[in-house]
Each structure stands twice: as C-alpha cells, then as structure tokens.
C-alpha positions as CSV (number, residue, x, y, z in Angstrom):
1,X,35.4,139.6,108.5
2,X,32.6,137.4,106.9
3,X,30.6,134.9,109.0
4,X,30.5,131.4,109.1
5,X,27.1,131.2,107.3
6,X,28.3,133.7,104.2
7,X,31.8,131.9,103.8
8,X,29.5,128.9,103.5
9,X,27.4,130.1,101.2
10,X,30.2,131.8,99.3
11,X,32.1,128.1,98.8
12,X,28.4,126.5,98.1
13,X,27.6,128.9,95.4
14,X,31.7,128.7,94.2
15,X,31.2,124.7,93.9
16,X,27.5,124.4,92.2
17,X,28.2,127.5,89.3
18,X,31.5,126.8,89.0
19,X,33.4,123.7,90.1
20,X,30.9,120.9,89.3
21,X,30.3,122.3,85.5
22,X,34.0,122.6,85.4
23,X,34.8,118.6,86.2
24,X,33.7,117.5,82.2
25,X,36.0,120.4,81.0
26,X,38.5,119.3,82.6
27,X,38.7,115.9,82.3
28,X,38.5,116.9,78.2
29,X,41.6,119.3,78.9
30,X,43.5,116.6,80.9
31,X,43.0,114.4,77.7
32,X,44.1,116.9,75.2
33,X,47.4,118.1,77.4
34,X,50.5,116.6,75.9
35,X,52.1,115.9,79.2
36,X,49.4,113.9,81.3
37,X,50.2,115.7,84.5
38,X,49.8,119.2,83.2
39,X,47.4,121.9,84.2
40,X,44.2,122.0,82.0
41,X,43.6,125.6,81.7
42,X,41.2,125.8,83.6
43,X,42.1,125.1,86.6
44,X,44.0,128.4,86.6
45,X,40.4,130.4,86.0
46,X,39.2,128.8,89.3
47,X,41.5,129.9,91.1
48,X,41.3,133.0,89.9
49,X,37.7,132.7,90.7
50,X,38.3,131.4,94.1
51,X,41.2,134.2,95.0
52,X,38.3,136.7,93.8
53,X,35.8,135.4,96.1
54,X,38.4,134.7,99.4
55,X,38.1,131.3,99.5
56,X,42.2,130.9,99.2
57,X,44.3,129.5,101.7
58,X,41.6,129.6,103.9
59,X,43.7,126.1,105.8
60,X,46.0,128.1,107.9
61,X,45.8,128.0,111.2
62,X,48.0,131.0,111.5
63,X,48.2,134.6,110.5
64,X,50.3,134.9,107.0
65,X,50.7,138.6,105.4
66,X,46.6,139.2,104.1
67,X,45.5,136.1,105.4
68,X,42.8,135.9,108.6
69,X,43.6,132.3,110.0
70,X,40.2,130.1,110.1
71,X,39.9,127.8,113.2
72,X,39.7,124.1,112.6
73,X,36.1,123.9,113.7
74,X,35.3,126.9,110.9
75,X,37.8,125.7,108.1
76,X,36.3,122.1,108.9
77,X,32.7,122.5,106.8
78,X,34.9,124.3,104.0
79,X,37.2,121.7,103.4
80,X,34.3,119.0,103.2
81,X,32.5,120.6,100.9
82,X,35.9,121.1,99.0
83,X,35.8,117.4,99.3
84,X,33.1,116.7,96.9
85,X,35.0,117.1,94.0
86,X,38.4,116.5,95.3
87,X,40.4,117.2,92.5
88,X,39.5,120.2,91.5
89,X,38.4,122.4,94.3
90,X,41.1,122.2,97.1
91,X,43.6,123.0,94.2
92,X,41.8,125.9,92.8
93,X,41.7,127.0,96.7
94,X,44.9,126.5,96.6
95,X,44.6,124.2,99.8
96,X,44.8,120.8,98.7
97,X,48.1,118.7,99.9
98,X,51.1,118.0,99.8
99,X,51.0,122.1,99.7
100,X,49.5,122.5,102.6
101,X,51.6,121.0,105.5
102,X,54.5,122.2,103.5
103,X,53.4,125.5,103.2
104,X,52.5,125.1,106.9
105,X,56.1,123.8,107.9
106,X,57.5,126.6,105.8
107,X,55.4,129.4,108.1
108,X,56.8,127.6,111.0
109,X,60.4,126.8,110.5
110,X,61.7,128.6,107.4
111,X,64.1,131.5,107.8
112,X,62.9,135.0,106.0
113,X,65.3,133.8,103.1
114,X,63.7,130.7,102.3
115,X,60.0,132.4,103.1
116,X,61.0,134.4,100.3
117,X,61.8,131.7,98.0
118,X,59.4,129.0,98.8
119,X,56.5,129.9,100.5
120,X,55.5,133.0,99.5
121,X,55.3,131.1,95.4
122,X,53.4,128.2,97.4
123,X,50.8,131.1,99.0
124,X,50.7,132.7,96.1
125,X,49.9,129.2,94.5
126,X,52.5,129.8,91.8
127,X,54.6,126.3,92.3
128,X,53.7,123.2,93.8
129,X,55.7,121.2,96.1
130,X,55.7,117.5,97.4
131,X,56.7,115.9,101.0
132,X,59.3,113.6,100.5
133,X,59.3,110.6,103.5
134,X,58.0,107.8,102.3
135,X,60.9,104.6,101.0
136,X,60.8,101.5,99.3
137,X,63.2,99.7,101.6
138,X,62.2,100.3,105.0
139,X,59.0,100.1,106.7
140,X,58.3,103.6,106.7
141,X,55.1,103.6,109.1
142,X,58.0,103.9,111.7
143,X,59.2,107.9,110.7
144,X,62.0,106.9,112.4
145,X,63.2,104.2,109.7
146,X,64.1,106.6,107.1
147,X,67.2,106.2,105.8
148,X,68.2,108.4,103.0
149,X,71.5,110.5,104.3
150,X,72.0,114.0,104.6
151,X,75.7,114.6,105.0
152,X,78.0,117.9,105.3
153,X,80.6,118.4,103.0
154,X,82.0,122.3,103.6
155,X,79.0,124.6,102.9
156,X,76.7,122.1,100.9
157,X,74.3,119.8,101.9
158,X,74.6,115.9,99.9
159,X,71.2,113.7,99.9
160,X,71.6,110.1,99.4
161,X,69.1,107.9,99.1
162,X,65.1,106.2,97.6
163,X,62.1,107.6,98.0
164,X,58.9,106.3,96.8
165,X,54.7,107.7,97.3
166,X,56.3,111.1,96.5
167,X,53.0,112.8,95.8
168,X,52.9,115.5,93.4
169,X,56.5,115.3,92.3
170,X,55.2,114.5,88.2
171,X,53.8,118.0,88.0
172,X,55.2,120.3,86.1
173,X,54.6,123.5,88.7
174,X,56.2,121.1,91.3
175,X,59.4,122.6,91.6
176,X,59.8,122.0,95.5
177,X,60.4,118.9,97.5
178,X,61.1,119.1,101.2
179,X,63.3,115.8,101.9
180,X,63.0,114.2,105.1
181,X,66.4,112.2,105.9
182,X,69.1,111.0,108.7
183,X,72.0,113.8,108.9
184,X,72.3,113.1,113.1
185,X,73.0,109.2,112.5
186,X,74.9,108.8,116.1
187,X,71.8,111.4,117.8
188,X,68.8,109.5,119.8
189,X,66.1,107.8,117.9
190,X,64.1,111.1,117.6
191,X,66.5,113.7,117.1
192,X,68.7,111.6,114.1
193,X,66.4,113.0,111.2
194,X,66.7,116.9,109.4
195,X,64.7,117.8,106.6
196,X,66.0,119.8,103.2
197,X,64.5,121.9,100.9
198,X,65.7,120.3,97.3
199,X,65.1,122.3,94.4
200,X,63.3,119.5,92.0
201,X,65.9,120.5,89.1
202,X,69.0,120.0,90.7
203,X,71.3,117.5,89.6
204,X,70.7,114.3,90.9
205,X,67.0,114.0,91.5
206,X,65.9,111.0,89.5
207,X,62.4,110.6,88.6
208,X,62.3,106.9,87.9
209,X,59.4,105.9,87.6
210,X,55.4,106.4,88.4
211,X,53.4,104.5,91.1
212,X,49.8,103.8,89.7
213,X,47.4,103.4,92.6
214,X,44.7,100.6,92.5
215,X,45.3,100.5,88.4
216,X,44.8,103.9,88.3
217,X,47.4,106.9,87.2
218,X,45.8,109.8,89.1
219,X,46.4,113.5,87.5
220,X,48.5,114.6,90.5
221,X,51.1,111.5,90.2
222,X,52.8,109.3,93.0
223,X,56.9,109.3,92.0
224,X,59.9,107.0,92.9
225,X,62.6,109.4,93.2
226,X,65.9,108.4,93.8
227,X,68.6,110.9,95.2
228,X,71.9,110.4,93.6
229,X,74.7,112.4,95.2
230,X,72.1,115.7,95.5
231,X,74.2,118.8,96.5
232,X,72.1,121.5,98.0
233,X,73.4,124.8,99.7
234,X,73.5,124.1,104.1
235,X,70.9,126.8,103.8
236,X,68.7,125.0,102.8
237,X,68.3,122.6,106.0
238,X,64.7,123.9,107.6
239,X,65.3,124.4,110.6
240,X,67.8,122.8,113.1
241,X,69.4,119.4,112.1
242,X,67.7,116.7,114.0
243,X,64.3,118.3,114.6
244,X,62.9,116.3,111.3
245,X,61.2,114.0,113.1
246,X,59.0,116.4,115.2
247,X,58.7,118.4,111.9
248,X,56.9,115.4,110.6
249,X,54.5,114.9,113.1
250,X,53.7,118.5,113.1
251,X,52.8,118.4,109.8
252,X,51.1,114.9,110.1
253,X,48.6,115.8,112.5
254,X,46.8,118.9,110.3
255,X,47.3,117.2,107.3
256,X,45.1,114.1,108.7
257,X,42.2,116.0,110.0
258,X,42.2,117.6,106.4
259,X,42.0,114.6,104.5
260,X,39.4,113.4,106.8
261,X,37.2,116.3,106.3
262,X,37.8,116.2,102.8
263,X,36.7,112.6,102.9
264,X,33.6,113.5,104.5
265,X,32.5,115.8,101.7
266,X,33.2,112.5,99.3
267,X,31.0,110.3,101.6
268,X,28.1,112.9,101.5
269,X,28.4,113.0,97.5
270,X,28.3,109.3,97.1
271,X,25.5,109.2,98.8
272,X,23.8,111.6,96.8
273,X,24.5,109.9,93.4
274,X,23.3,106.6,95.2
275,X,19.9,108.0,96.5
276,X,19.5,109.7,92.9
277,X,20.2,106.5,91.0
278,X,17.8,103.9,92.7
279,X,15.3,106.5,92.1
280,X,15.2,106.6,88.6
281,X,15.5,102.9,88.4
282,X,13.0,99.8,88.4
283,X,14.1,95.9,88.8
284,X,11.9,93.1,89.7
285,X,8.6,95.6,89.2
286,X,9.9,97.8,91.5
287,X,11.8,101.2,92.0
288,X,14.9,100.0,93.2
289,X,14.6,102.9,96.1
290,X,11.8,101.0,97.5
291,X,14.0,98.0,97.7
292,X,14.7,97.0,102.1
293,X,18.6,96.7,101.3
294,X,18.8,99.5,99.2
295,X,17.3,101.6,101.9
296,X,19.7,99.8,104.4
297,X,22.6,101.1,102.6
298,X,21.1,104.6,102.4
299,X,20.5,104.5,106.6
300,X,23.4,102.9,107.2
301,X,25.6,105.3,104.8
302,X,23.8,108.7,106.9
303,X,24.1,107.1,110.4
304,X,28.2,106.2,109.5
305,X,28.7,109.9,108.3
306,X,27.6,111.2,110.7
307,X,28.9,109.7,113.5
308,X,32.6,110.2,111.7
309,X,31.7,113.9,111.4
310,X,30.7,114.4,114.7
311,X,34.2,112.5,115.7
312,X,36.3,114.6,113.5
313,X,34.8,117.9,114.6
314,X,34.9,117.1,118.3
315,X,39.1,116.5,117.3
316,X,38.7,120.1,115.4
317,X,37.4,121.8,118.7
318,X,40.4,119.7,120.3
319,X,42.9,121.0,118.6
320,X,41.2,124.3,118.5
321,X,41.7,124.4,122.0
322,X,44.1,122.2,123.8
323,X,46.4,121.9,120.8
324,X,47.6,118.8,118.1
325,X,49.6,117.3,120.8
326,X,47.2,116.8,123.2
327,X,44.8,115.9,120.6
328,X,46.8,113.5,118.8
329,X,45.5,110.3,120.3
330,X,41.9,111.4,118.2
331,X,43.2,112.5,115.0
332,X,44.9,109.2,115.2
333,X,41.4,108.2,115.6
334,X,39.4,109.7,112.9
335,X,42.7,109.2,110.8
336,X,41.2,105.6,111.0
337,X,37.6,105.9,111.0
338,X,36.9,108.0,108.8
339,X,38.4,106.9,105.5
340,X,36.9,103.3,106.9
341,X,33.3,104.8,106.1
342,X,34.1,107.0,103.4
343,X,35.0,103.5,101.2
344,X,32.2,102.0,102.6
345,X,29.9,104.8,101.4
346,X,31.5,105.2,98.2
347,X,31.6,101.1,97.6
348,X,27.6,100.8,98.3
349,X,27.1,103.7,95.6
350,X,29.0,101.8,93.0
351,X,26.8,98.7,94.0
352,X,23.6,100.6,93.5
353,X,24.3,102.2,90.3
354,X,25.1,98.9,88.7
355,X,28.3,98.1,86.8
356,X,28.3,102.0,85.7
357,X,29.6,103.0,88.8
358,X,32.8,101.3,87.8
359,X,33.0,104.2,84.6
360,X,33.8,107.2,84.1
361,X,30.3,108.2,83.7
362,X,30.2,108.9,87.6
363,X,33.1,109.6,90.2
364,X,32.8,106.7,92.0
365,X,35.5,105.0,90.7
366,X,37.7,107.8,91.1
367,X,36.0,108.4,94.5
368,X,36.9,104.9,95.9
369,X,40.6,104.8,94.7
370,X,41.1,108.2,96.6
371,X,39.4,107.0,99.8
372,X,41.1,103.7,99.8
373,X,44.6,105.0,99.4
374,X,43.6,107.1,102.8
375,X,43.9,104.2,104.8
376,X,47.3,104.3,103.8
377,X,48.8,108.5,103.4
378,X,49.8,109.8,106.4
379,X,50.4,106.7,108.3
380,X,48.1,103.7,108.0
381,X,45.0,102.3,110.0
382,X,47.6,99.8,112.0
383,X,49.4,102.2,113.4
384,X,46.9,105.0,113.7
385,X,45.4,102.0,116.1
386,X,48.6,101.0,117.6
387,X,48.7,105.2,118.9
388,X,45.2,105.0,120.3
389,X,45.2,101.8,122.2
390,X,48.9,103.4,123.8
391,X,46.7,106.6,124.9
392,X,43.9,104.4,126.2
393,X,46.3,102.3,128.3
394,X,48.4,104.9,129.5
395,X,45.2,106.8,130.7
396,X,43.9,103.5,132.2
397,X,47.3,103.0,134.1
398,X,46.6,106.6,135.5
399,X,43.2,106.5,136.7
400,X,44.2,102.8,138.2
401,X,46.8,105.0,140.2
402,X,44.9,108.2,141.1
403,X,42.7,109.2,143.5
404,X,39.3,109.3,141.8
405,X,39.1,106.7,139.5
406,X,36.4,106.5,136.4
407,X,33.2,104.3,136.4
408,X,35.3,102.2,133.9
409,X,37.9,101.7,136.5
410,X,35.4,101.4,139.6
411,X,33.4,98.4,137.3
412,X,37.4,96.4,136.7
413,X,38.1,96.9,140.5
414,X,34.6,95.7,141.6
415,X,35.1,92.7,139.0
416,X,38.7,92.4,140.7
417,X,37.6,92.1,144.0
418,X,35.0,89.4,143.5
C-alpha cells in the first residue's frame, strides 16, 4: 500500500504533466463536439492515465472489489488538489459528483442485482448518473418537502412528478438517475420518502429544459426533468420504502465535505493566479504587488484558507472517528464556511487581474460560478446555519443541566447570578 507522501506526489505529478496542459485541449474539444455536453476525447485518456497510476475511486470510504478505502483525513489533500481544476480531474478520477454519493448509496443499499447493473458501470466509470431531489414547487431545503409520487401498481413502480438542479442528467454517458420521492404518503415525516433507480431512457423522463447558472451553461448541465407516468420494475426501489430520507442524508454528509475540499484546492489556485498577476504588473509607478491592498487581499486570502482547511480536516478526523452522525453539526459547518471564502478568494483574484479575470483567458470566471453555486448544492448556507445553531443550543441546554458545566456556562451563571 503506498504512503501518504507518494499518493501525493503521484496526484501532484498527474495534475502538473497532465491535467493542467490538458484544460486548452479541452476546452477546444468541448467547442468542436456536436452535442455541447459530450465527452472531448480526452477526457477518456486521463482517466486512463489516472486508472494507470491508482488515483481512481480513491473517495470511498469503504472496501469495494480492488479498491483499498482511503480515510477522510488521507483522501482530504487528494481531493483538494483535484480541486484545482475542477472539471477535469475529479472526473478523470472518476470521483467527481453526483457519482460519488450515488455510487456510495449503491455500495450501501443496492441488492447484488442492482450492484451488477449500476454500480459496478459507475466504478468502472463507464456511465454517469445524477441525484434526483431537488423541485421547482416546493421549498426543497426541507428533504422532507419532496413531492414527486412513487406509487405501486402490481409489480412496477410509477413516478410522478418535477424535478429541477438535476446535475448531470444532459450527459450523454448519464444513463442513471436515482429519484428521490413520497411512496409512504400516510408514514411519519421521515419515513414517507423511497428512492428509485430510473433508467434515464425509459418512457416518460422528460428532459425539458436546461438551467444555466449565473449566465453560464456549465459542460456537465443542470436539467428540469419532469416524470410523466414513469413505470419502473419494484426492483428497482433501493432499499426499503420509506428509508429515502435517511438515504439522503447519508449521502449529503460525504458529499459536502467533498465539495469543500474540492473548494479548497480552488481557493489555493486563485490565489496563485492573483499573486502571479500583480507581479508582472505596474500602475501608478508601481508593481501592483507592492500595492498595501493588494497585499491585504493576499494575507487575508492565506489566513481565510487556512483557517477553513484546518475546519474541514478537523470534521475529516471527526468523521474518521466518531462517524457522519455525530459529526454532522461540523460538516454543516464547513458546508458554510468554506464555499464563503472560496468566492471571496476567487472574487479578489478577478479584482486583481483586472477586467481579464472576467475571460476566458483565466479560470476565474469559471472558478466563481462553481463556488458560488456551493452555497447552494447540498443544502444552502441558511440551513446549514439553522443545523449548527440547533447543536449549539441543545449542547448548551445539556451542560446547563449536568453536573460539570463548561467555562461558557460557568461565565452565563456568574452573569445570572449578579
């Protein structure tokens, strides 16, 4: 088993003679692809590449057939250095999302039949897939709002229903979308929703339109789909009916720390771009570098990345060790934080390289769109807040109750008492 320190190296040397000389080529294949959310052949050497090397699914948490599971603290560095060029290197890993959760809900819950079917193409990195959650007509923020119906009708499964932020679902290899929807409608609030594995061809699954994100139309696509009378075979329910919900937050909480250590590797490559432009430039008789602001968004951009990596590994070593649930409280944390700084990082790099950081001669643009939309995937800041300040009270009610109380709690009693 490699260390640390060669894996690193490995996926350092992987992104600087491969991945970075690869993002012209394939923004030039993207352009010359007939169906603007096609595979520029390239890709499929770099993951080639990447299989060779043994940086592939490297995000499980798990044992799979040939896979050694990587712990969060170790996968952590990886996927932020994946992060640097964000649409290119998780995918030629083959561990950028939606795969991942789904491919990590599929290890979890699937039977050996549908293992067969569906994950073992996704591991293989073979098809795509997408998560399918999100709706247009109910505030879906609250998992337990989601109203598309899953009903029985003798030995098939019929999905009713609109579905929008359905991430992936214009690519061509996607030809899996797990569905999340209500088939337990008289159950408790928790235990109403099921989710179904829907075949992207079958009849019934309307495309209708795309979602553009800021202006922009990124490569991997964001789809309405609308579900029109969908028949699927019952076999095709993962898992029991009813355990949906818990299915969503256990692929929730991985999938957050991901992003955010994804984001990280963004932040650190603004950065760079930022120091490297004020450094070749003069205004005002002066290189820009030597400039007091300028400086003061370089300090300020290190001291806010590093204070967000330091949070999101300590919630690595949590779940490491205590587990998602008890951890949850902190990714809902960093789920926050982190894609905070990463656009405020990104944002002072466009301002320093002048009004070409809103081009396509640098990533910024690109970079921003991505990180801003963070604030939103996988729940957004509001109630990513709303979960934290519930641990924090709860825990405060507790010490307020027990028999050794904190410094925190000592200093509101003494207040209290005066």
């Amino acid at each position: 088993m490699r260390s640390q320190e060669e894996l690193l190296a490995t996926m350092t040397d992987f992104m600087v003679s491969s991945v970075y000389p690869a993002e012209a080529v394939y923004e030039r294949q993207l352009q010359e692809l007939s169906d603007p959310h096609g595979q520029p052949p390239i890709m499929e050497e770099l993951k080639t590449e990447a299989r060779a090397r043994g940086l592939w699914n490297l995000f499980l948490p798990h044992a799979e057939p040939g896979h050694t599971p990587l712990s969060n603290v170790n996968y952590a560095p990886i996927a932020e250095i994946a992060g640097r060029s964000l649409h290119i290197a998780p995918e030629a890993m083959n561990c950028s999302a939606p795969d991942t959760g789904n491919m990590e809900l599929l290890s979890l819950f699937a039977t050996p039949e549908q293992k067969e079917q569906w994950l073992r193409p996704l591991l293989d990195g073979k098809i795509r897939s997408s998560y399918v959650m999100t709706e247009p007509d109910v505030a879906s923020a609250d998992a337990t709002n989601v109203a598309l119906t899953i009903e029985r009708d003798g030995d098939e499964l019929v999905l009713n229903g609109k579905k929008w932020w359905v991430s992936g679902a214009g690519r061509p290899e996607c030809t899996l979308l797990m569905v999340l929807g209500v088939s337990e409608p008289d159950a408790a609030r928790h235990e109403r929703h099921s989710v179904v594995l829907v075949p992207k061809n079958t009849p019934g699954v309307n495309l209708v339109r795309e979602l553009s994100v800021l202006g922009y139309q990124p490569h991997d696509s964001h789809m309405e789909v609308h579900f029109d009378n969908v028949r699927v075979p019952a076999s095709y329910l993962l898992g029991k009916p009813g355990q949906g919900f818990a299915m969503a937050q256990a692929r929730l909480g991985p999938g957050r720390i991901h992003h955010c250590m994804r984001l990280l590797g963004m932040a650190e490559r603004a950065l760079e771009i930022m120091i490297d432009r004020v450094s070749s430039r003069v205004a005002f008789g002066a290189p820009l570098v030597d400039q007091g602001v300028v400086r003061q968004w370089i300090a300020d951009s290190r001291l806010e990345i590093d204070q967000a990596r330091h949070y999101t590994m300590y919630t690595a070593h949590l779940m490491d060790t205590v587990g998602n649930k008890a951890a949850a409280s902190e990714i809902s944390g960093i789920k926050v934080v982190v894609p905070s700084m990463a656009t405020r990082v990104i944002d002072r790099a466009i301002q320093a390289c002048g009004a070409g950081g809103l081009s396509q001669d640098f990533p910024l643009a690109r970079l921003f769109m991505e990180a801003r939309s963070f604030r939103f995937a996988d729940g957004p800041d509001e109630v990513h807040r709303r979960a934290v300040a519930r641990t924090e009270i709860k825990r405060h009610r507790a010490e307020l109750e027990g028999d050794a109380p904190t410094l925190a709690v000592h200093l509101h009693m003494a207040k209290e008492s005066s």
